[in-house]
C-alpha positions in Angstrom: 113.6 82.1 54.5 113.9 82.7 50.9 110.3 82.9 49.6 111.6 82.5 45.5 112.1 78.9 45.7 108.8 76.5 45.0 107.8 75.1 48.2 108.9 77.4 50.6 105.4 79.2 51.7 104.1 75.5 51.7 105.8 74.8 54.2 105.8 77.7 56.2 102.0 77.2 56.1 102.6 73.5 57.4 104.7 75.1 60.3 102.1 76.7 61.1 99.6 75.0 61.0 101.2 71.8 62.8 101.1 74.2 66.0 97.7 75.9 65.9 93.8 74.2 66.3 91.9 75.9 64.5 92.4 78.0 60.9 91.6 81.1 62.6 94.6 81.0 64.5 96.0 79.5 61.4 95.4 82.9 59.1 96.5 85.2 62.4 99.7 83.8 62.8 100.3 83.1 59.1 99.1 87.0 58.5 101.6 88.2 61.2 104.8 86.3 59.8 103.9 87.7 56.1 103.8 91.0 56.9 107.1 90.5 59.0 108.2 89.3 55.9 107.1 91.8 53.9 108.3 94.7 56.0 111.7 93.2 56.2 111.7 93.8 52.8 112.8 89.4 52.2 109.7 89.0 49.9 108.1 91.0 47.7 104.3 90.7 45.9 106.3 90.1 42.7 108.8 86.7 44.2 105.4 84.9 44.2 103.6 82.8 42.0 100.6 83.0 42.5 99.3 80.5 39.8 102.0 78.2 41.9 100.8 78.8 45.4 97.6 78.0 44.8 98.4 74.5 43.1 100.5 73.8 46.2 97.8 75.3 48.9 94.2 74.6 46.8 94.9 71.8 44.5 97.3 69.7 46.4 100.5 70.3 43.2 98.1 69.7 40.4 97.0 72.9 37.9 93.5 74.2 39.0 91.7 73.7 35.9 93.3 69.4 36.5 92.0 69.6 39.5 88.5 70.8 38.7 88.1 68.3 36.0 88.8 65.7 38.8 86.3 67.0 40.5 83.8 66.4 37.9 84.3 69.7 35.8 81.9 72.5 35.2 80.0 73.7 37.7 80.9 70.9 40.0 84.7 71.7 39.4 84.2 75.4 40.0 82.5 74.4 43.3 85.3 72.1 44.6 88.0 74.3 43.6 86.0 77.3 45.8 85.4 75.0 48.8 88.9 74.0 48.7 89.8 77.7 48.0 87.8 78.7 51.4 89.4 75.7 53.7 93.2 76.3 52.5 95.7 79.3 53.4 95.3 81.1 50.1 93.2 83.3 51.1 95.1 84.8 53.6 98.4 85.1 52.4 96.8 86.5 49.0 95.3 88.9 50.8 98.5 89.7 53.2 100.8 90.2 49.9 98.3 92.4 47.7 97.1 94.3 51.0 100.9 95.4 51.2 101.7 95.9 48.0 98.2 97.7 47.6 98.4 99.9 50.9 102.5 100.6 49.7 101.2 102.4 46.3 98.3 104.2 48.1 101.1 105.6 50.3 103.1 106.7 47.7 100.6 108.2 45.8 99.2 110.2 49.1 102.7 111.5 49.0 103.2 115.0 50.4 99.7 115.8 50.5 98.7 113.4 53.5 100.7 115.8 55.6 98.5 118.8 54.7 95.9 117.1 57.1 95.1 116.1 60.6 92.6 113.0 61.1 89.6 112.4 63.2 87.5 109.2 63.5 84.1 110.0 62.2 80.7 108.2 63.6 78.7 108.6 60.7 78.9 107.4 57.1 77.9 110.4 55.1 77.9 113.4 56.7 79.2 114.4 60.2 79.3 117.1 62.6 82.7 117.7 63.9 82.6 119.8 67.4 84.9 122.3 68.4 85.6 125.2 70.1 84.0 128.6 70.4 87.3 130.4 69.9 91.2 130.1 70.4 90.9 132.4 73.6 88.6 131.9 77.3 91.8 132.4 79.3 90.7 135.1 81.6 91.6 136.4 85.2 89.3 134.9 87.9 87.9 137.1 90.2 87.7 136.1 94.0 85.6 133.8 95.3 84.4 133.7 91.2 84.8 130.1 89.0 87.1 129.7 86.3 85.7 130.7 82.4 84.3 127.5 80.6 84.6 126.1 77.9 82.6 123.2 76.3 82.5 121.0 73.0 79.7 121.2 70.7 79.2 125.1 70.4 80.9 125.0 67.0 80.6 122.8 64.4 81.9 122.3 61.0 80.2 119.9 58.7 82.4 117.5 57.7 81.1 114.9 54.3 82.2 111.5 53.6 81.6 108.6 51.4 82.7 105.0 50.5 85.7 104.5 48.0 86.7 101.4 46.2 87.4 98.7 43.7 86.9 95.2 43.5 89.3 92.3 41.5 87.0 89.1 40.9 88.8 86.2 39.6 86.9 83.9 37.9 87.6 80.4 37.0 88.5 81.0 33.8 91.3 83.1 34.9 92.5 80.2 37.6 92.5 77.6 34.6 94.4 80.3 32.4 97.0 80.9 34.9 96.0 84.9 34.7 96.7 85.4 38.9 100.1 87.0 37.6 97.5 90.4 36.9 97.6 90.4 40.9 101.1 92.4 41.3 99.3 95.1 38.3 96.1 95.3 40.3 97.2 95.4 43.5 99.7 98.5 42.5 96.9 100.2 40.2 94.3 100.1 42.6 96.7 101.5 45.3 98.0 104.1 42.9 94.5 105.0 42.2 93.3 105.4 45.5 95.6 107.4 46.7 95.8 109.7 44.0 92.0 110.0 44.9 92.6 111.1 48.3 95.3 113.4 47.3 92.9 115.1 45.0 90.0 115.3 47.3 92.1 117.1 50.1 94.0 119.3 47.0 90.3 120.4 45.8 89.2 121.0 49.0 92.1 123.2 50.0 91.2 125.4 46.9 87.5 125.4 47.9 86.5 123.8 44.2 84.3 120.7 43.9 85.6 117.9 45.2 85.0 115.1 41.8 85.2 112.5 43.8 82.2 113.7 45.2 80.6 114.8 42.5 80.3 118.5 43.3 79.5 121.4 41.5 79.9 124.9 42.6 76.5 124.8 43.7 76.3 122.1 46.4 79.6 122.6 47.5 81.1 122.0 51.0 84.2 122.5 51.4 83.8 124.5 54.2 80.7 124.4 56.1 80.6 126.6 59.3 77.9 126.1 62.1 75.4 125.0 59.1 76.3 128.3 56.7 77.9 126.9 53.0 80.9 129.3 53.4 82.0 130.0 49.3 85.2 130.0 47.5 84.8 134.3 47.5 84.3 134.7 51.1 87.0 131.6 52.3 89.4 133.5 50.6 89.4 137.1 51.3 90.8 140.1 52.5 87.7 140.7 54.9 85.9 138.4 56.7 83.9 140.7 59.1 80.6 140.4 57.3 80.6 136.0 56.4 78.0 134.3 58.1 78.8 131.5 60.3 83.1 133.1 60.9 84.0 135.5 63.2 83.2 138.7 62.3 86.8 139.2 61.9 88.6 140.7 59.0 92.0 138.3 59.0 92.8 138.6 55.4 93.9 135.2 54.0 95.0 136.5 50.5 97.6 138.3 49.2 98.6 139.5 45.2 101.7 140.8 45.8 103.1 137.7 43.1 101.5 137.9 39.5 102.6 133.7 38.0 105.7 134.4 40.5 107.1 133.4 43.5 109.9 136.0 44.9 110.7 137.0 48.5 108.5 140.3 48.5 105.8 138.1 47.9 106.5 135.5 50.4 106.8 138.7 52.8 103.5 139.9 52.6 102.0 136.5 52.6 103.8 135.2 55.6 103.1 139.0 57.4 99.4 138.0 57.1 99.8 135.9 60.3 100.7 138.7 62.1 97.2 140.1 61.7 95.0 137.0 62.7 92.9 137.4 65.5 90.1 134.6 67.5 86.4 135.8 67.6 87.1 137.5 70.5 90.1 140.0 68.4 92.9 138.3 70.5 96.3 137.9 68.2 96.6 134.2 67.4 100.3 132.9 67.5 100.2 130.9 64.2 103.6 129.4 62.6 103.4 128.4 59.3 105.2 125.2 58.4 104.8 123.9 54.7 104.8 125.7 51.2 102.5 124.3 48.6 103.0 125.4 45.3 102.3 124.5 41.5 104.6 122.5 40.0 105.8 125.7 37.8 106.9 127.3 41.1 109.0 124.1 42.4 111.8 125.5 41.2 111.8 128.9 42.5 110.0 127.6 45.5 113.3 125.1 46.4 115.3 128.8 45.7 113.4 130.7 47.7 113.8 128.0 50.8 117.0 126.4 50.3 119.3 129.5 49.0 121.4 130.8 51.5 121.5 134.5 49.7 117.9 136.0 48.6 117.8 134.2 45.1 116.1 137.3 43.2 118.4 140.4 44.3 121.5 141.0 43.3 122.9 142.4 46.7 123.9 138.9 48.0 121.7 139.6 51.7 120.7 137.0 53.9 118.0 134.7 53.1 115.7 134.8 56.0 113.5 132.1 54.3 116.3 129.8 54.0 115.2 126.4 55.5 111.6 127.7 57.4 109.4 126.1 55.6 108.8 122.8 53.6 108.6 123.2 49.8 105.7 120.5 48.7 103.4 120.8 45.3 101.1 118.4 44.2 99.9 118.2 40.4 96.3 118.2 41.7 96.4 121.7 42.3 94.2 124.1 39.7 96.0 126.9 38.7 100.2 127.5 38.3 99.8 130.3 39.9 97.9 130.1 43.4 100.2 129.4 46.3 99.5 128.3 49.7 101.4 128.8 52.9 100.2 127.9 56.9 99.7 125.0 59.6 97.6 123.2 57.4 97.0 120.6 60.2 95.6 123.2 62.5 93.0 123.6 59.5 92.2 121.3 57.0 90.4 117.9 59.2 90.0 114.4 57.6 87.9 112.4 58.8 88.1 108.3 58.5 84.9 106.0 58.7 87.3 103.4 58.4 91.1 103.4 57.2 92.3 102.1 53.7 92.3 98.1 54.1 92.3 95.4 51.6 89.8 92.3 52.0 89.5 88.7 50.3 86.1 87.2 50.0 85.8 83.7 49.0 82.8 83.2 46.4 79.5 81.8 47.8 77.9 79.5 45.7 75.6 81.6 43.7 78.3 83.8 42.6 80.1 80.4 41.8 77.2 78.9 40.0 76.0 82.2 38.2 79.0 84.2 36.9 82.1 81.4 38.0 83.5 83.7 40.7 85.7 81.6 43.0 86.8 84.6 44.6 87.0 88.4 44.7 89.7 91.2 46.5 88.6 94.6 47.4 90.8 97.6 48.4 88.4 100.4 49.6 88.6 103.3 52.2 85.7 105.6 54.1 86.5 109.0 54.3 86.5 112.9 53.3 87.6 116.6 53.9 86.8 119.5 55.5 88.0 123.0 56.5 87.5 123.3 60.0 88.6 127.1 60.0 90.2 129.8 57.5 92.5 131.3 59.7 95.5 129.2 59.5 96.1 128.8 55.8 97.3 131.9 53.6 96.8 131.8 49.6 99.6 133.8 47.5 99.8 134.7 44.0 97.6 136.2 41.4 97.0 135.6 37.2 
């Protein structure tokens, strides 16, 4: 179906509707066939006009601001346009078009980063306490006639803090009468951007154990990484001993390494990938760990993509072997604080995200004070519930030094 031509999601909504009893069904079915559409890639947020759609849906062909003064004008115009608004299938496939074109941008602007983190459903809205393990090990030999070792959640926590992100778009009815719904497309791809740009950032600043701004944290109420209640600092996160930090293991498992000075080269990448070799669990058994992505500073793209994409070692000049050549993914993010600092591990295995609820994008149709008072006839919101933690300091290495 070829959405560019006037008419065409009229009469898809007629379809539709000529089939279904109720506008519930109505909006499910209309819902599912846009976002068919939209995945298909046959219609696009910016082949509609919007301005259009809703002169064909709200006003029955005539412009809004006619159709209001039909309706009496002023206030009583706003109100008929909003009740006519509510009953018709604008909402719905408003919503459906921006929530794509919204959620596409978000994705984009996530990027890379999103990967850097495994996700957990959280039960609270603020702060919650994510359980876990006591350690990595518990597989022991079981005497005769003796039970198994056992394990249980909730011996280990990590403190995990979330909050509720978002923006609204309230279109007013000077806007509908001034054919200003063509700002949808901008919105919907700013407010995407935006978000997930936040997100990236939050998990970035949380990797580096800084304050998280979208929190509004300073270095003294930070908590990044909060182990079985204890505030665990940037200092003793990264370390070269951990034996004597409250709430770990009291384990050493160095997690830094200086070898590169505002450099990355393969000696460096040696010492910081032999660090894994050293990790133990709280009860000193090795832990297996296999590093999978690379996160550098934009200045060390380049000799990042060398390092892991060369087939010779890019920095000597005896043409051996690059062992690195194709082991890990090359990522960097321009959140990231220093051009220096590198990052190499299972990032998964380490950094947790936890979701109160996913991003979604919403519609509301104005009630009538909103109408009456500020001429609201209806407002979209993209938002998201969520935040970062380190669940552990084992599985991520930092390289690199001023």
């Amino acid at each position: 179906m070829n959405f560019n031509k006037k008419g065409k999601l009229k009469n898809l909504v007629e379809s539709i509707e000529s089939k279904v009893d109720n506008t519930y069904q109505r909006d499910m079915l209309l819902e599912e066939a846009m976002t068919a559409e939209l995945e298909a890639g046959s219609i696009t947020i910016d082949n509609i006009d919007f301005n259009t759609l809703a002169s064909e849906l709200v006003s029955e062909g005539a412009k809004l601001s006619d159709f209001a003064l039909g309706c009496g004008g002023a206030d009583a115009g706003i109100k008929a346009v909003k009740e006519a608004m509510g009953a018709s299938a604008f909402p719905i496939l408003t919503k459906t078009v921006v929530g794509f074109a919204t959620i596409k941008a978000y994705d984009t602007a996530v990027g890379d980063v999103g990967d850097l983190v495994s996700e957990v459903t959280t039960r609270s809205t603020s702060q919650d306490s994510i359980p876990g393990f006591t350690n990595a090990g518990g597989f022991e030999k079981r005497e005769e006639g003796m039970r198994y070792e056992e394990k249980h959640f909730g011996e280990k926590r990590t403190a995990l803090t979330i909050s509720d992100f978002g923006v609204t778009f309230a279109l007013t009815a000077e806007a509908l009468y001034e054919n200003r719904m063509s700002l949808l497309p901008e919105w919907a791809r700013r407010s995407g951007a935006k978000g997930g740009s936040q997100r990236a950032k939050m998990i970035i600043q949380t990797l580096e154990m800084l304050p998280r701004s979208a929190f509004g944290e300073t270095t003294s109420n930070l908590r990044n990484h909060v182990a079985n209640t204890n505030i665990i600092s940037i200092g003793n996160h990264y370390n070269t001993d951990h034996s004597a930090v409250t709430g770990l293991d009291a384990q050493t498992n160095a997690n830094v390494d200086t070898t590169d000075s505002s450099d990355l080269s393969t000696d460096g990448m040696s010492a910081v990938a032999d660090l894994f070799t050293d990790m133990v669990d709280e009860k000193g058994d090795e832990i297996d760990i296999k590093p999978t992505i690379l996160l550098v500073p934009g200045l060390l793209l380049p000799k990042a993509w060398q390092l892991l994409r060369s087939a010779q070692e890019f920095d000597t000049a005896n043409n051996a072997k690059n062992f690195y050549s194709g082991l890990y993914k090359p990522i960097s993010s321009v959140f990231l604080n220093t051009k220096y600092y590198y990052y190499l591990g299972d990032f998964k295995s380490q950094l947790l995200w936890g979701w109160t609820f996913k991003p979604t994008v919403d519609m509301h149709v104005a009630g009538s004070d909103e109408a009456f008072m500020n001429k609201v006839v209806f407002r979209i919101k993209f938002a998201y519930h969520g935040g970062c933690t380190h669940s552990n300091y084992v599985y991520v290495v930092r390289g690199g030094s001023a």
